[in-house]
C-alpha angles and dihedrals in degrees: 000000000000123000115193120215130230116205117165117254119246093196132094114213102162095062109117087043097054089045091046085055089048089049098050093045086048101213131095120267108266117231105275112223114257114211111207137160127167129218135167138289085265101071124071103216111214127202096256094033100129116220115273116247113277088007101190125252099214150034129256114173135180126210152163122239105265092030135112125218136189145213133176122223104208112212126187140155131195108188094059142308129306129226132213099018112182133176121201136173134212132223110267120241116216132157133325089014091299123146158179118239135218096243091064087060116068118199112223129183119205142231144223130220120186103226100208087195134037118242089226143312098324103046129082129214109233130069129347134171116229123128116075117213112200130231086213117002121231088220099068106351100240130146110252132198103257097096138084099032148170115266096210110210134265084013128095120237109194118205113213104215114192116195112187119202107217118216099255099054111126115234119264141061125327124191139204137114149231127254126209118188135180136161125275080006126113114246116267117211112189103187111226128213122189117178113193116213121217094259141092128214110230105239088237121081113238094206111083105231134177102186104176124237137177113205088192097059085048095056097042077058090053102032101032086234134017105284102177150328087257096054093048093047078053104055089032098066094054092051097053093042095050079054086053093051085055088050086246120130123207147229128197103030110148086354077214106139112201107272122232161198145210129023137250118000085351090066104133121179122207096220091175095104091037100052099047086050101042112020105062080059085057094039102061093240115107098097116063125237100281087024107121116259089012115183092038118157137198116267088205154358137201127232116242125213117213105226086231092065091090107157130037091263100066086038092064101038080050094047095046093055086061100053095050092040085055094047093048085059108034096249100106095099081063109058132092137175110227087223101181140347118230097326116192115236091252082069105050100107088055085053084043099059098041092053093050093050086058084052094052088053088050136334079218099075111091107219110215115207121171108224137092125277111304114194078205089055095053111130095013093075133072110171116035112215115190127172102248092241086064090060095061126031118225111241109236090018141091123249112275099208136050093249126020116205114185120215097266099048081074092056094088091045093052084049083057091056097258125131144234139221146137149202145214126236146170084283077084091072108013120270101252094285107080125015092181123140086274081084105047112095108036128119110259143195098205140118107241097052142103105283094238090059082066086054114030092078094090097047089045082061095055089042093057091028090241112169097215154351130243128194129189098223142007093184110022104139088059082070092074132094088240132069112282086222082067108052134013097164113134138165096342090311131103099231094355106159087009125096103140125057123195121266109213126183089230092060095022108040123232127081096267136082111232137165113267096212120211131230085241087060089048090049092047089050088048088061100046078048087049078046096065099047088054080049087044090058105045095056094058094049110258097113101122079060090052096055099047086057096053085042080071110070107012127062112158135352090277100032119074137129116268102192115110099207089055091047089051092044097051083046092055096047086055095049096045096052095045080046089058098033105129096204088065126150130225112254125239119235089272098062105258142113121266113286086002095086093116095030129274136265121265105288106241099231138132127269116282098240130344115289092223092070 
């Protein structure tokens, strides 16, 4: 399967041609006509989309303190290309002299990739826009190729355009504009209006999230071959930090567990490497005073099992030294050990044992197994971790899982202290075996979907009260022998497992390697933001109008409403309620509410509207 990549050109190579025909004519080019329109994050814009009736011709935009909100700019031009095409944006003007300044909106322009095959029933082969290639990049700040660029004619080129709220922003309307320029075309200016709501995002998510990630595929992307561990500490770090700008943790990493010696009470672990790569994640201090979302944790971490630990008893004497080392250092509410993938029910007394040995280490230590509820797996396991499809049952199909669980058989084991979660697969658009009407309705993480199929998975958390979310890969398609910028089709799904693509100098521009994020990444990160206001609310007491709100437009795991404008109404409606909520708290310096400042626990309420709808 091969998928080819459109990025739009930044050279110029008919231009003697086109000079020796002005010259000829004798006369200067006239301004060509640009056509533009802008719309929101929740549309993907193809090349032949026409413009919708009465497209608008600016930006209004409505946002939290903390919080970070797009909008896309839609170029296109009929008679022949343009060349030099740039996007700026201006500072933007608010009250009492306050603003928002240019350094907090990034200026993407996006790319396009040609699916040769649909994910499922609901996708479609051609061109999609996905990758985002910076102006300037948040990484290292350096200015990057993809602007300006050439419009090629009779095509759409959408422009990604990222505005982030910082924490100290004063509540009310700010004002500025962005500015398109090409040559022998006339200046286009799109007026932009933020209002900023009296509220603040914590920089925690509240949302638990384990998103996986291999450093070492993502070096081998960057490097052409593992080069060395300081080189993947390095890359790995940008990676997971890129996940923790999007309010998404990690597992995987390094994969380097700490190395040791001894043995029984003599264990002793070397943290050195493992602290440098993981604690400043659980710290809160990856992101730098001014950075956006500074003081962001880490909602969770995996435990990590050294290959020389062969036999139970060094498992346990391993095992013992990080817990302690967790607890030492606060981070022990945080850790899991991913105990066992999709087991099928013959296995579960291997999956039992080996959850009960992590208990003998320490009772402490949360196993993680991805399956559905198990009265034989009672008490081995700590986070229950279904596929969605196994919480709610198709009518006029079979089930699709072993073992189907509905919502309230976790209730008792929440009571007990346990948790829940769950996680999308390939089972959301069908795996490559079977693209029927079973797999049409799911949320999605691929490419050739309905935008809010990339975003409806946070509130769809809050809908069922699951506590996290957990996804196989961030960066899957960097584990194959081929360049990840030439095929991203996994397991059925066009970018399925794959949100990030790597941003070389030689393709991007700069000196330096970075993530190139996806739209699928920023809409994942829209719907952890939609998460926290539902989170806002419900800590100052207006939960039942929370609910009533969600009830609108979900009503199970495959029925939502996929309308945008319904989404961003029902999103306005929260945040201008939580805006207007005259119990508010006052907001940290990070942007959150008190005591919220690193999220908030899952809210014990009861479920928004009856499952059985």
């Amino acid at each position: 399967m091969s998928m080819r990549f459109r990025q739009p050109s930044s050279f110029c190579f008919p231009i003697a041609g086109v000079l020796l025909l002005l010259a000829l004519a004798g006369g200067m080019a006239s301004a060509q006509e640009l056509t533009w329109w802008t719309t929101h994050a929740l549309i993907k814009v193809r090349p032949n989309d026409t413009a919708p009736a009465g497209s608008s011709r600016s930006a209004e935009l409505f946002a939290g303190r903390n919080e970070f909100e797009p909008f896309q700019v839609v170029l296109r031009v009929d008679q022949s290309d343009l060349e030099d095409v740039d996007v700026q944006v201006s500072d933007l003007s608010g009250p009492s002299g306050g603003s928002i300044t240019r350094d907090n909106i990034t200026i993407y322009l996006e790319g396009y990739l040609n699916l040769e095959s649909p994910s499922s029933i609901e996708g479609d082969a051609g061109e999609w826009p996905d990758p985002l290639f910076p102006r300037v990049d948040r990484y290292a700040g350096e200015r990057r190729n993809a602007f300006p660029f050439r419009l090629r004619r009779g095509r759409n080129q959408p422009v990604w355009i990222e505005i982030y709220v910082p924490p100290g922003t004063s509540p009310g309307t700010y004002s500025g504009a962005a500015t398109i320029t090409a040559r022998n075309s006339d200046v286009v200016s799109i007026p932009i209006t933020m209002h900023v709501w009296d509220f603040g995002l914590p920089s925690t998510s509240s949302l638990k999230t384990s998103f996986g990630l291999s450093g070492v595929a993502a070096l081998k992307q960057h490097r052409g071959r593992y080069t060395s561990d300081d080189d993947l500490d390095v890359i790995t770090f940008l990676y997971a930090k890129a996940a923790l700008w999007h309010r998404i943790s990690i597992h995987g990493g390094t994969h380097a567990p700490p190395p040791f010696s001894g043995r029984g009470q003599a264990l002793r672990l070397d943290w050195t490497r493992y602290d440098r790569e993981v604690g400043p994640f659980l710290d809160g201090t990856v992101f730098g005073k001014g950075e956006p979302l500074d003081g962001a944790r880490a909602t969770s971490v995996d435990l990590r099992t050294h290959r020389a630990a062969d036999t139970d008893e060094k498992k346990i004497s391993y095992w013992q030294r990080w817990v302690n080392h967790f607890a030492d250092h606060g981070w022990l509410s945080r850790l899991f050990y991913y105990t066992w993938d999709e087991p099928p029910s013959q296995i579960n007394p291997k999956v039992q044992d080996q959850a009960e040995l992590a208990h003998r280490a320490d009772p402490r230590i949360r196993n993680l197994v991805t399956t559905s509820f198990d009265q034989s797996l009672q008490g081995a396991v700590d986070i229950w971790a279904p596929l969605i499809n196994c919480i709610d049952g198709k009518p006029g199909f079979p089930d699709f899982c072993e073992r189907m669980a509905t919502r309230e058989v976790y209730d008792a084991e929440i009571q007990r202290g346990r948790s829940l979660w769950w996680y999308q697969s390939c089972a959301s658009h069908g795996c490559k075996v079977s693209r029927g009407d079973y797999f049409r309705g799911w949320p999605s993480y691929v490419i050739d979907i309905a935008a809010v199929a990339n975003r409806i998975m946070p509130w769809l958390s809050w809908r069922y009260k699951v506590e996290g979310e957990l996804y196989f890969s961030m960066n899957e398609a960097f584990s194959q022998d081929v360049d990840a910028w030439e095929n991203i089709y996994l397991f059925g799904g066009n970018g399925d497992g794959t949100l990030f693509y790597p941003g070389r100098p030689d393709q991007i521009g700069g000196t330096s390697d970075i993530p190139i994020e996806s739209i699928r990444l920023k809409l994942i990160r829209e719907g952890l933001e939609d998460y926290e206001y539902l989170v806002l609310l419900s800590r100052r007491g207006l939960s039942d109008f929370a609910e009533e709100e969600v009830c609108q437009i979900i009503t199970k795991v495959y029925q939502w409403d996929r309308d945008p404008e319904k989404l961003y109404a029902v999103r306005r409606a929260l945040g201008e309620r939580l805006s207007a909520s005259s119990n508010q708290t006052k907001n940290t310096e990070n942007g959150g509410e008190q005591g919220n400042r690193h999220g908030a626990a899952m809210p014990q309420i009861s479920l928004p509207c009856p499952l059985d709808e």
